[in-house]
N, C-alpha and C positions, 0 to 999 in steps of 0.2 A: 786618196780623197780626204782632203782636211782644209781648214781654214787659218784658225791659229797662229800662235807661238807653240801653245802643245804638238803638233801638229809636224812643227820643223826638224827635228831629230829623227821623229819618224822617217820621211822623207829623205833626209841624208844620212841615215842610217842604212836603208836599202842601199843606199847609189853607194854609200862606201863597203858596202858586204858585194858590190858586184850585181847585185839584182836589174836587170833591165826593165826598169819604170820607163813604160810607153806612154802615160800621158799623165798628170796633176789636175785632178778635178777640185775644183774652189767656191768660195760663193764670190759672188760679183765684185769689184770692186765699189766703197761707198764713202761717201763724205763723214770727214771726221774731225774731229774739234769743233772751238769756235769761228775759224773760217769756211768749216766746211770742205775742207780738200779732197780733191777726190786722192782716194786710199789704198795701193793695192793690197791685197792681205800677205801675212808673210810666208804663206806659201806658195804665191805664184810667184813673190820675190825668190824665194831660191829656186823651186822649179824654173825661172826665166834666166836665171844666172849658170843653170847645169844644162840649158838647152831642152828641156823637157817640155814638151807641146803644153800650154793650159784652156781647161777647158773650164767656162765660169759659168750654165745656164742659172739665168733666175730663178725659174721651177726644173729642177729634171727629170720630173716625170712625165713624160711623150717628148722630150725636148731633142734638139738634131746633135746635142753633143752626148746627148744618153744614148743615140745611135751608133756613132761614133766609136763611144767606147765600147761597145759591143760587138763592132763590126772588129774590131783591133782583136776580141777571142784571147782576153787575160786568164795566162794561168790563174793568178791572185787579182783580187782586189781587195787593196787595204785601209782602210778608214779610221781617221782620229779625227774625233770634233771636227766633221763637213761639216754639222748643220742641217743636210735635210735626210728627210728618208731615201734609202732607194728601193725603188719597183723590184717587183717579184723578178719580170723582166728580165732587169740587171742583174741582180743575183745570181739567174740561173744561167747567166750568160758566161759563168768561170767555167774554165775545164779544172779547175783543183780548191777551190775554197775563195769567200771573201768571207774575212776576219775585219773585226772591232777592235778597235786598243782603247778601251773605256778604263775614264778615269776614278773608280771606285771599285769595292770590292762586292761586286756581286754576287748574290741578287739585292742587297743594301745599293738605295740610290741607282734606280736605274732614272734616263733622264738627261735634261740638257745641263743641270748646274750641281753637279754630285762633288764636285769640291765645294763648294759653298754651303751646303747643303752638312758636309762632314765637320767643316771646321765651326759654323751658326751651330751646331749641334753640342757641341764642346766632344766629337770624338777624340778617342786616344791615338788610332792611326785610320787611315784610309792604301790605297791603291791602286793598282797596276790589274782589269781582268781583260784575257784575250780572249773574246768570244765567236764562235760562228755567228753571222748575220743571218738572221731572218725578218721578215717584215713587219712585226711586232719589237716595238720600242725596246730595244739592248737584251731580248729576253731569251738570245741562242746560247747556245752550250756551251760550260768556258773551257777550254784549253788551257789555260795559264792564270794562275795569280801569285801579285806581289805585294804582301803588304809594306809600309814605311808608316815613322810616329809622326804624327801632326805634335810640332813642339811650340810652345808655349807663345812664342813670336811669332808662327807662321801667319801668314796671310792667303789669300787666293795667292797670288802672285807668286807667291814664292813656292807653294802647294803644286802649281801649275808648270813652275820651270822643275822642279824636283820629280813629280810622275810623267814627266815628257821624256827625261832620261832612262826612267825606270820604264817606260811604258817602250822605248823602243829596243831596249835588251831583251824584255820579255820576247817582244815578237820577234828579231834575229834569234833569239835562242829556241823558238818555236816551230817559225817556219821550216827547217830542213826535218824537225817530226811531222809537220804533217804530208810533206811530201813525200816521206817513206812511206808512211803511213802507220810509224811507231809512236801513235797517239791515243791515249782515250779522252773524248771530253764527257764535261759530267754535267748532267742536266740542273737548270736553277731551282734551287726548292722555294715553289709558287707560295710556301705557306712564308716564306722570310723576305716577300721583296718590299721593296720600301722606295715610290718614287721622292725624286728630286727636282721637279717641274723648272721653268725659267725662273729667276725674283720678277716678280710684278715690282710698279714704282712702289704703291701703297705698302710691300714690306722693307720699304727700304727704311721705317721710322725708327727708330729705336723705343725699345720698353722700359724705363726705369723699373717698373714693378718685377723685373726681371734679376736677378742675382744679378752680381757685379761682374761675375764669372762669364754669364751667357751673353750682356750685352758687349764686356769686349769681345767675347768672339763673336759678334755678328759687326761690329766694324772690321773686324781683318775677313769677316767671310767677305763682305761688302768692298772690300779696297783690294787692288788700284778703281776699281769699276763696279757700281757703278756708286759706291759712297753711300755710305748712312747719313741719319742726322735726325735729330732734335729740334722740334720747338723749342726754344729755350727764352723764354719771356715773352711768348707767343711770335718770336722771328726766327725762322728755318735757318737753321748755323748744321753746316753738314761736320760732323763727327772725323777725322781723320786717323789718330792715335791715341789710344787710353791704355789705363794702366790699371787693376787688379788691387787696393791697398790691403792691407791689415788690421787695418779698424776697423770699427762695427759702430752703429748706430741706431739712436731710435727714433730716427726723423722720417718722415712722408719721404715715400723713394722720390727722385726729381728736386730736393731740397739741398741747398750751398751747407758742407757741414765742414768744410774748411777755407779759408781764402788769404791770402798772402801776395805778395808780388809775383810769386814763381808758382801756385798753386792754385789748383780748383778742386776740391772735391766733392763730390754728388756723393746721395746719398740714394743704396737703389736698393732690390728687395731682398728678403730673409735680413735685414741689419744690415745687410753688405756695404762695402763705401767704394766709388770709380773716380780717377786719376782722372783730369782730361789733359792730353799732352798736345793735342793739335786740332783746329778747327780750323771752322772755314766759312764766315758769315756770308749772308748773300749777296753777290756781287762784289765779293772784295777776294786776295789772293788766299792761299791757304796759312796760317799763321801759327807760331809756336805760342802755348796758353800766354806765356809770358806776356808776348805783343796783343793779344786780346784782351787781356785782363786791363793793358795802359789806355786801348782804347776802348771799344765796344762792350766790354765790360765792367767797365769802372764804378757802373751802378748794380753790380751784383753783391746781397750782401748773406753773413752767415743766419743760417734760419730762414733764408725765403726758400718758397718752394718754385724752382724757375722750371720744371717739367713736371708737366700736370697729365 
């Protein structure tokens, strides 16, 4: 059960360890982009390419493919970023366990958006936990974790193809303990969880008052999907790529404290100063600073304050 790109390895992970996956549960297929296409997700893409039944309900709780896979009497069921809960029901409908391949290290970041969540944080690494499911949000027992460093360039995206790999090693190298049954899991200590809820639009803004440090990692938390961004001389110019400088300053964070043909530097909080490498005004393509600065920005000058 997954939706995903996290989600794919999973899935052809089992089918290449030999595992017989009776069916691929998904969320629906939905329009995407600016035309709207309808989308399949990339896991009924390979589930329909390996022959493996898909089953997509909008809600699955009461729904007739919730039945389905129940009436089927899965040894396992295994889950990476489906997306919805499942019923007690389902759960207890395994003769041997359903497992979580959650993309953090818990009980840190339990939740729909725990990469986002680790890298906006400015952590040093995140992970790989395989937990029992129970019907409360990520909070069963973990059988496995793996941590890896969130490095200096990651983004979601690239967080997300790197714990996809890790996240299905873990569970091939998991599954044949729990079916011995030479397993212990270890319960989460309730006193260290820390959710990581969906982003709302509203934090998709960016904070100058923010060190330099924190708000580039909330553009790479925010990218490929769903984007940050700035008022920046009161017009929403969405944020794409920033850089970290070495300078310091004593300007109003939101303030131009360098500008050159090839440069922009803001000025944001504790002194700190940010790179902008790539934007994206509204309505126009995504551009390297360079080509902003020839057009759309040509009226930005050093000392003004363009984020307030």
């Amino acid at each position: 059960m997954g939706t995903p790109e996290f989600a794919v390895p999973v899935l052809q992970g089992l089918v290449d360890n030999d595992y017989d996956v009776v069916a691929a549960v998904t969320q629906p297929d939905r329009p995407v982009g600016r035309k709207h296409r309808i989308q399949q997700t990339p896991v009924k893409k390979l589930a329909v390419s390996l022959k493996i039944p898909v089953f997509q309900p909008a809600k699955l709780s009461g729904s007739a493919e919730m039945q389905r896979v129940i009436d089927l009497h899965p040894d396992f069921i295994v889950t990476a970023a489906y997306g919805q809960f499942l019923p007690t029901k389902m759960l207890n409908a395994v003769k041997i366990a359903a497992v979580n391949v959650h993309g953090s290290l818990l009980p840190k970041y339990r939740g729909g958006a725990p990469v986002q969540y680790a890298i906006m944080n400015g952590d040093k690494e995140t992970g790989i936990s395989l937990i029992y499911m129970v019907k409360k949000m990520d909070a069963g027992d973990i059988l496995a974790q793996k941590a890896i460093p969130i490095e200096d360039d990651d983004d979601t995206e690239s967080m997300f193809h790197k714990l996809s790999i890790v996240g299905r090693d873990v569970l091939l190298q998991t599954l044949p303990k729990i079916i011995s049954g030479d397993i212990q899991a270890t319960p989460q200590d309730a006193d260290k969880v820390v959710f990581s809820p969906n982003i709302k639009p509203e934090e998709e803004e960016l904070d100058f008052n923010q060190s330099a440090f924190l708000v580039d990692a909330k553009v790479r938390a925010l990218r490929p999907d769903p984007g940050a961004y700035a008022m920046l001389n009161g017009k929403r110019v969405k944020i794409w790529q920033t850089a970290v400088t070495d300078d310091s300053t004593t300007a109003v964070p939101g303030t131009v404290v360098k500008k050159d043909k090839h440069d922009l530097y803001l000025a944001a909080g504790n002194g700190s100063v940010l790179s902008l490498l790539e934007v994206q005004p509204a309505g126009k393509p995504k551009q390297a600073i360079t080509d902003y600065l020839n057009g759309s920005g040509q009226s930005l000058k050093v000392g003004q304050q363009v984020i307030k």
